[in-house]
DOMI-895279 format. One record per atom (N, C-alpha, C): x, y, z. Coordinates in steps of 0.02 Angstrom, whole numbers, plus 50000, padded with zeros to 5 digits. Atoms other than C-alpha are relative to their C-alpha. Example, Ala and Ser with C-alpha at 12.3 -4.5 7.8 and 13.67 -1.06 7.14 Angstrom:
500454994150000/506154977550390/500455006050000/499584994149997/506844994750357/499615005550037/
This chain:
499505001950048/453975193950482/499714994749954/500305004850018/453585184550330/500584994049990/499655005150020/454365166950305/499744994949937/499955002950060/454095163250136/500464994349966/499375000750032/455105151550047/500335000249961/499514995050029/456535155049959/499704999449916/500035001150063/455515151149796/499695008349971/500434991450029/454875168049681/500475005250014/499784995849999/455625184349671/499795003450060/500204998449944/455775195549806/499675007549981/500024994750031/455605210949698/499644999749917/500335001150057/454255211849573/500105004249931/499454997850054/454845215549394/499745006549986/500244992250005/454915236049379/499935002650066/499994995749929/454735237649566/500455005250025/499664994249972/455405252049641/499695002350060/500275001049923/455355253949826/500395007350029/499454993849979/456955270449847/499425005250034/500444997849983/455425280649874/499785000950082/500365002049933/454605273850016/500624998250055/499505003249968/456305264950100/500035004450084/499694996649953/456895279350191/499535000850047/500375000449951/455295281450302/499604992950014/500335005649994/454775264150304/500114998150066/499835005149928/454575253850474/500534997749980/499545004950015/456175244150487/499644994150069/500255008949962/455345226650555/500554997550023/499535005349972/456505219950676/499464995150020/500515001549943/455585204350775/500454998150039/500015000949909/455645198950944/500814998550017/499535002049976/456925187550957/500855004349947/499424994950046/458025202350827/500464995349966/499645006550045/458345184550701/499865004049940/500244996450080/457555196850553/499975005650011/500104990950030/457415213950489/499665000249915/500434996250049/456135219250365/499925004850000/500324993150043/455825234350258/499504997849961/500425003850034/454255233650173/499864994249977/500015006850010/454055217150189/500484995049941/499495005150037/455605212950095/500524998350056/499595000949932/456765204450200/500935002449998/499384995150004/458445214850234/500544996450017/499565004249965/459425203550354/499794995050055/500395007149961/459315187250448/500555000350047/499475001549939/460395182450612/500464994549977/499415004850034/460915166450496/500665002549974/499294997750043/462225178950412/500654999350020/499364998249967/463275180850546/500844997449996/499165000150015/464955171750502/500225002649944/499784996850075/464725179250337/500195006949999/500184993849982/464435195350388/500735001850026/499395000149975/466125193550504/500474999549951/499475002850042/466985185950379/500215007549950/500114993050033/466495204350270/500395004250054/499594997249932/467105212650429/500545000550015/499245001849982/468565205250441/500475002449961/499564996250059/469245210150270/499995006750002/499974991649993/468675226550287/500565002450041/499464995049966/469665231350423/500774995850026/499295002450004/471075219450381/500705005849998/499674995350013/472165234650365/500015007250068/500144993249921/471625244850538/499955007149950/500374990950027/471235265250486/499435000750002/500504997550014/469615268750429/499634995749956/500315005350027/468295258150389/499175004249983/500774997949993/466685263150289/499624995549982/500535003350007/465115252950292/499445003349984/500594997450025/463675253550198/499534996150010/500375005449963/462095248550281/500014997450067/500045003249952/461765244750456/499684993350020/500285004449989/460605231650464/499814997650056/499935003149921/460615221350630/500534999950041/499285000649962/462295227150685/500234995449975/499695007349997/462995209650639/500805002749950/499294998550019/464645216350531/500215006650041/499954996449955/464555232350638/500294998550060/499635003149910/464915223650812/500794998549989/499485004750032/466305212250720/500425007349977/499384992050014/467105230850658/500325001750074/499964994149926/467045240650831/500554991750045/499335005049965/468175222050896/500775000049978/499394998550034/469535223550786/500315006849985/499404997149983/471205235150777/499645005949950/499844995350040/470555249850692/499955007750022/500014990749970/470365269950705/499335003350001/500534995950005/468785275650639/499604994949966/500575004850026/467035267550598/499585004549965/500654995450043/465665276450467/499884996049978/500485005050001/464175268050441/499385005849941/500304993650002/463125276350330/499074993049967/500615002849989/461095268250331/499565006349956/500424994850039/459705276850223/499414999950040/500575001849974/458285268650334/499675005250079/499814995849918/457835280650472/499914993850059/499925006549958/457105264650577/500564999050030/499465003949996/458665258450557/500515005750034/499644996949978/459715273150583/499735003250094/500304998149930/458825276650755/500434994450023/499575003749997/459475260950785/500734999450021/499194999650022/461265262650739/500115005250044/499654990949981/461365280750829/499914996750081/500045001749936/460685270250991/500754993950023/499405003850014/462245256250958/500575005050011/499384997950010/463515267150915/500315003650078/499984996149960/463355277051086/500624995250068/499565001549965/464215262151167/500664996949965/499355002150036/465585259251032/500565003450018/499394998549965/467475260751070/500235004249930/499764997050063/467845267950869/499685004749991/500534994050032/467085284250831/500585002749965/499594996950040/468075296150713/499915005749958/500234994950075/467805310450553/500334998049943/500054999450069/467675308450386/500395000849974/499474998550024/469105309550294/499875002149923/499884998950095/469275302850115/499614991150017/500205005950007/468225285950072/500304994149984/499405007049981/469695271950024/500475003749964/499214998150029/471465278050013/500224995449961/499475006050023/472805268349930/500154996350052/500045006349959/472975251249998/499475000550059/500395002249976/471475252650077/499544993749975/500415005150008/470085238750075/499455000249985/500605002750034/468565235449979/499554993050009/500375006950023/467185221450015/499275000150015/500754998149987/465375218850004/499714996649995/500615005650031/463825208549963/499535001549996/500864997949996/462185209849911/499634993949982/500195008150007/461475193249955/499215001549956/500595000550055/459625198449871/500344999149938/499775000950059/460445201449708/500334993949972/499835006650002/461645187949714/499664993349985/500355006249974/460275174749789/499784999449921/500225001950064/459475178249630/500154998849945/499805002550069/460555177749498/500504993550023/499655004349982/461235162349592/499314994049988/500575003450010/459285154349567/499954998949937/500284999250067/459105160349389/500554999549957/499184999450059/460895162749295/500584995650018/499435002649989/462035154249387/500224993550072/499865005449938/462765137749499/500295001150026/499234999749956/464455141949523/500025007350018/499944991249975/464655158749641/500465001249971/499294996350022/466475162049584/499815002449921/500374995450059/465765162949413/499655003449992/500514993549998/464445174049448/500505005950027/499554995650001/465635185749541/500475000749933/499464998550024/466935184949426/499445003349906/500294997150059/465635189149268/499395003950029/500524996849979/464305200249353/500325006850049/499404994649963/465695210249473/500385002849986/499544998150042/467255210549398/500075003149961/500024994750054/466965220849258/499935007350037/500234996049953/465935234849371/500675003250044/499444996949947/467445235949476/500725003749949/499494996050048/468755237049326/499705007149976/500194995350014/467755249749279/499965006450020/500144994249918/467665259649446/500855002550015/499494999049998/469655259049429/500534994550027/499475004149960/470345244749525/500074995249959/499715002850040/471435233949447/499874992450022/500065006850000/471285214949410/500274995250075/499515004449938/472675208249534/499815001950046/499954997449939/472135217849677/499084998250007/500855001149978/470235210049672/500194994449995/499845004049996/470295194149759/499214995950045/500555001449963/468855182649852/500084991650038/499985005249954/468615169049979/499334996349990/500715004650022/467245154949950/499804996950092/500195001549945/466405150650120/499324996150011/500445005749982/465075135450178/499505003950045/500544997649957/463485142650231/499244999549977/500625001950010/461805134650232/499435004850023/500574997549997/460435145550222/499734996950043/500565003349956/458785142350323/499454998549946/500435002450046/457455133050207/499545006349997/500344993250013/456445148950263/500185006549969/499794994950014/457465161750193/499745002549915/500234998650064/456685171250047/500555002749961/499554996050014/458175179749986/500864997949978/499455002050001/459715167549981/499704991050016/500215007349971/459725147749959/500574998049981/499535003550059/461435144749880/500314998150077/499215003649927/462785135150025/500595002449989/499344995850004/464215146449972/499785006349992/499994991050018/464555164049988/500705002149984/499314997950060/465925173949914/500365005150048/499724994649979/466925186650022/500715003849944/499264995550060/467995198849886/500345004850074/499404996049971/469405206849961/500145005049928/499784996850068/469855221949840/500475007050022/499674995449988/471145233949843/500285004149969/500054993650048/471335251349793/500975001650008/499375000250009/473045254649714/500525005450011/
């Protein structure tokens, strides 16, 4: 694993990695605190109240919950605890999905496919690379970065103003983390009308 610090890009300008992803090693190490794909770093064990906190909104509503991305289990576990019906997970990484297919075998939620978010279902996400960076380079305040970098994207996608909402949460990075250095994260709550 590399522990770079969080200074420099993680993604060199024009890079394109979609290619390679899907058969790439997925780098867990030892003590399963990191996960690397081609040596970019995917997910850290620091996430975890954030990760919950994502978790939590999601399946604020019990039914059917889809996630995108497995990672290290860490919003995965936090799903399969709480009140709901069905879990879909959907991972591009095979690594990773080997993984996930070995997890899921002792989960209490399994289910089929329905429809991807009904009415009054729940919407929430993050993409701490992206974020980290335009939180280094464009911007101090997270709520303003969400609210001018997100918000639009989503009006756009159909969901309406009032029903996209977000929670600001205290969370100190690790000085080693290449990928995220800001002490707040953002959990959106968003809901389809």
């Amino acid at each position: 694993m590399s522990s770079g610090a969080a200074a420099g890009p993680i993604f060199a300008e024009g890079e394109d990695c979609r290619a390679a992803w899907r058969e790439a090693t997925a780098g867990y190490d030892e003590p399963d605190a990191h996960l690397e794909i081609l040596g970019k770093p995917v997910m850290e064990r620091w996430e975890t109240p954030y990760m919950h906190s994502l978790a939590t909104v999601a399946a604020s509503k019990g039914g059917r919950v889809l996630e995108v991305g497995f990672g290290m289990a860490i919003a995965a576990s936090k799903v399969q605890e709480l009140g709901i019906e069905e879990h879909w997970i959907i991972e591009c990484n095979e690594g990773v999905f080997r993984r996930l297919e070995q997890w899921a075998k002792a989960q209490p939620h399994k289910g089929h496919a329905f429809r991807l978010l009904r009415p009054g279902g729940v919407l929430t996400y993050c993409n701490l690379t992206s974020w980290g960076e335009l939180l280094k380079t464009r911007y101090s305040d997270i709520e303003k970065m969400f609210e001018e970098t997100q918000v639009g994207p989503l009006l756009e996608a159909g969901f309406r103003r009032e029903n996209i909402s977000t929670r600001v949460m205290e969370l100190q990075p690790p000085r080693e983390c290449r990928y995220y250095s800001h002490p707040r994260m953002i959990t959106p709550t968003v809901l389809k009308h």
